[in-house]
C-alpha positions as a Markdown table, in Angstrom:
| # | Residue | x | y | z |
|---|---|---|---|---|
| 1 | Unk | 0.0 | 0.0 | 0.0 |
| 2 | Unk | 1.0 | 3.6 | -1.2 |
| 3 | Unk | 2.1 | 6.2 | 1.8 |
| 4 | Unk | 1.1 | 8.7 | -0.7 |
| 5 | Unk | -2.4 | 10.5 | -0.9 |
| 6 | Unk | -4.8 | 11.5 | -4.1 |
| 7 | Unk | -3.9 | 14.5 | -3.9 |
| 8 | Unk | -0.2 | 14.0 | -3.9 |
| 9 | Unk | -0.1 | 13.4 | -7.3 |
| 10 | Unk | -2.1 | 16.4 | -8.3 |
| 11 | Unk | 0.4 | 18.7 | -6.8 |
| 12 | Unk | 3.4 | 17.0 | -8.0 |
| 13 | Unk | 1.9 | 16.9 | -11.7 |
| 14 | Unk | 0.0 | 20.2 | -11.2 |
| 15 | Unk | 0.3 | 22.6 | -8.6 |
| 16 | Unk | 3.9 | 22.4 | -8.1 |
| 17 | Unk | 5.1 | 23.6 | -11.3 |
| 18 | Unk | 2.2 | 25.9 | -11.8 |
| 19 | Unk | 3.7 | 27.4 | -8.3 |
| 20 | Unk | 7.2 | 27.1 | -9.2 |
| 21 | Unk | 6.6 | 29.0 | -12.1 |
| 22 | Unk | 4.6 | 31.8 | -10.5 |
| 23 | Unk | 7.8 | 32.2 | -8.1 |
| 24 | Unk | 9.7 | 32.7 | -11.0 |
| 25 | Unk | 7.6 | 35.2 | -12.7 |
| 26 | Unk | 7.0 | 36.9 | -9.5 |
| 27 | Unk | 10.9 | 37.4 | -8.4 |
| 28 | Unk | 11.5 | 38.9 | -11.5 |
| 29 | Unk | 11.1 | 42.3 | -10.9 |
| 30 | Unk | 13.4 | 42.1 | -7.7 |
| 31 | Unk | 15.6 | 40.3 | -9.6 |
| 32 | Unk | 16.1 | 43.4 | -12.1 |
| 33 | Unk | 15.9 | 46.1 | -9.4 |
| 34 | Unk | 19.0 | 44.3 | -7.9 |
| 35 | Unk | 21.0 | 43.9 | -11.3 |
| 36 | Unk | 20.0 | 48.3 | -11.6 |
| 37 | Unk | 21.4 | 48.5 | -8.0 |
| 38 | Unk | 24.4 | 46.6 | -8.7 |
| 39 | Unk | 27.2 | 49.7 | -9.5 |
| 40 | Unk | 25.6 | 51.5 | -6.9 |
| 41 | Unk | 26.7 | 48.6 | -4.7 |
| 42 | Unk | 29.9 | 48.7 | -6.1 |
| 43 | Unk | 30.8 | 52.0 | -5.5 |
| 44 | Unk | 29.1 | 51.7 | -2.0 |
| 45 | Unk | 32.0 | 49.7 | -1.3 |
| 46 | Unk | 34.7 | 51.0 | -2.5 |
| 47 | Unk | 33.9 | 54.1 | -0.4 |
| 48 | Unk | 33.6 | 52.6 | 2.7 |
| 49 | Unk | 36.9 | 50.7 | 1.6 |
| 50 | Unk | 38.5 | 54.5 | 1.3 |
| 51 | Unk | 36.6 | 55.9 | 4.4 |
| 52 | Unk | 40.2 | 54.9 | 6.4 |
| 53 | Unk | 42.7 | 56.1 | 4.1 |
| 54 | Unk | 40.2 | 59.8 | 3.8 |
| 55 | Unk | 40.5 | 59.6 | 7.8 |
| 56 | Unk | 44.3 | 59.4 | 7.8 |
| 57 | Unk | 44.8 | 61.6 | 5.1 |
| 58 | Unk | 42.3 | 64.9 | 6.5 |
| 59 | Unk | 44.3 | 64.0 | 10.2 |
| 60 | Unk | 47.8 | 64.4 | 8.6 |
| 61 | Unk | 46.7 | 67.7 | 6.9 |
| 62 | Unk | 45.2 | 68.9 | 10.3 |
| 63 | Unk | 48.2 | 67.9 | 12.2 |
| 64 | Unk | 49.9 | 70.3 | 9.8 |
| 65 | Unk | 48.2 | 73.1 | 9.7 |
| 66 | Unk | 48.1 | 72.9 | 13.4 |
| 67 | Unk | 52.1 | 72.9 | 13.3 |
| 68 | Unk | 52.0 | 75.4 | 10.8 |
| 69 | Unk | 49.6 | 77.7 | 12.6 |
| 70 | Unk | 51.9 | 76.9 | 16.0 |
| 71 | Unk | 54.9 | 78.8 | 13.9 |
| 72 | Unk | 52.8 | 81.2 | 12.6 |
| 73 | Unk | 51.7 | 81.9 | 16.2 |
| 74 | Unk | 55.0 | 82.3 | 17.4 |
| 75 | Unk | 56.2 | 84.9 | 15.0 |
| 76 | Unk | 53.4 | 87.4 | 15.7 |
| 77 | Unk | 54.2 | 90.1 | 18.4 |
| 78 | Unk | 52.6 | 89.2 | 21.9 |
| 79 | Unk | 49.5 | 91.6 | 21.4 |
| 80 | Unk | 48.6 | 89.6 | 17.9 |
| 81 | Unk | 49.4 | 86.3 | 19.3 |
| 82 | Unk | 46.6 | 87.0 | 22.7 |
| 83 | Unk | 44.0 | 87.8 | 20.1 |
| 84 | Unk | 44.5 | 85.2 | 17.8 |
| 85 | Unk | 44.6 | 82.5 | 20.6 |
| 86 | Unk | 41.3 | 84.2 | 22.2 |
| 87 | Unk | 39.7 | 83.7 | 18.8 |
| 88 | Unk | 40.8 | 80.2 | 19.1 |
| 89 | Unk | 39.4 | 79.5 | 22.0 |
């Protein structure tokens, strides 16, 4: 005796493939939002690949400036160099 019931067959031979099918037709618009996203992904990650070296970079050209300013600072008569470290402040 057969473990299997009536309908069994019907939705192997039917329902199933009519469903699979459907699946299909119904992903497909996902599918192509996904293939129009794609570059955008790309370069999605390729920034967040340079957001560390832009970090280091914009540090190093802050940690000059400040040196630079420190000189600058420095060679100003005492009267300039008070106001310009107020305004820093």
């Amino acid at each position: 005796m057969s473990d299997r019931l009536p309908g069994d067959k019907i939705y192997d031979d039917l329902l199933h493939p009519s469903f699979e099918a459907a699946g299909i037709i119904a992903s497909l618009p996902i599918r192509a939002l996904r293939v129009k996203l794609a570059p955008y992904e790309k370069w999605i990650v390729s920034a967040e690949k340079n957001i560390p070296l832009i970090a280091e970079s914009v540090s190093e050209n802050i940690a000059k400036i400040s040196l630079h300013l420190k000189h600058i600072l420095l060679s100003l008569p005492f009267k300039e160099f008070l106001i310009a470290w107020i305004m820093m402040n």
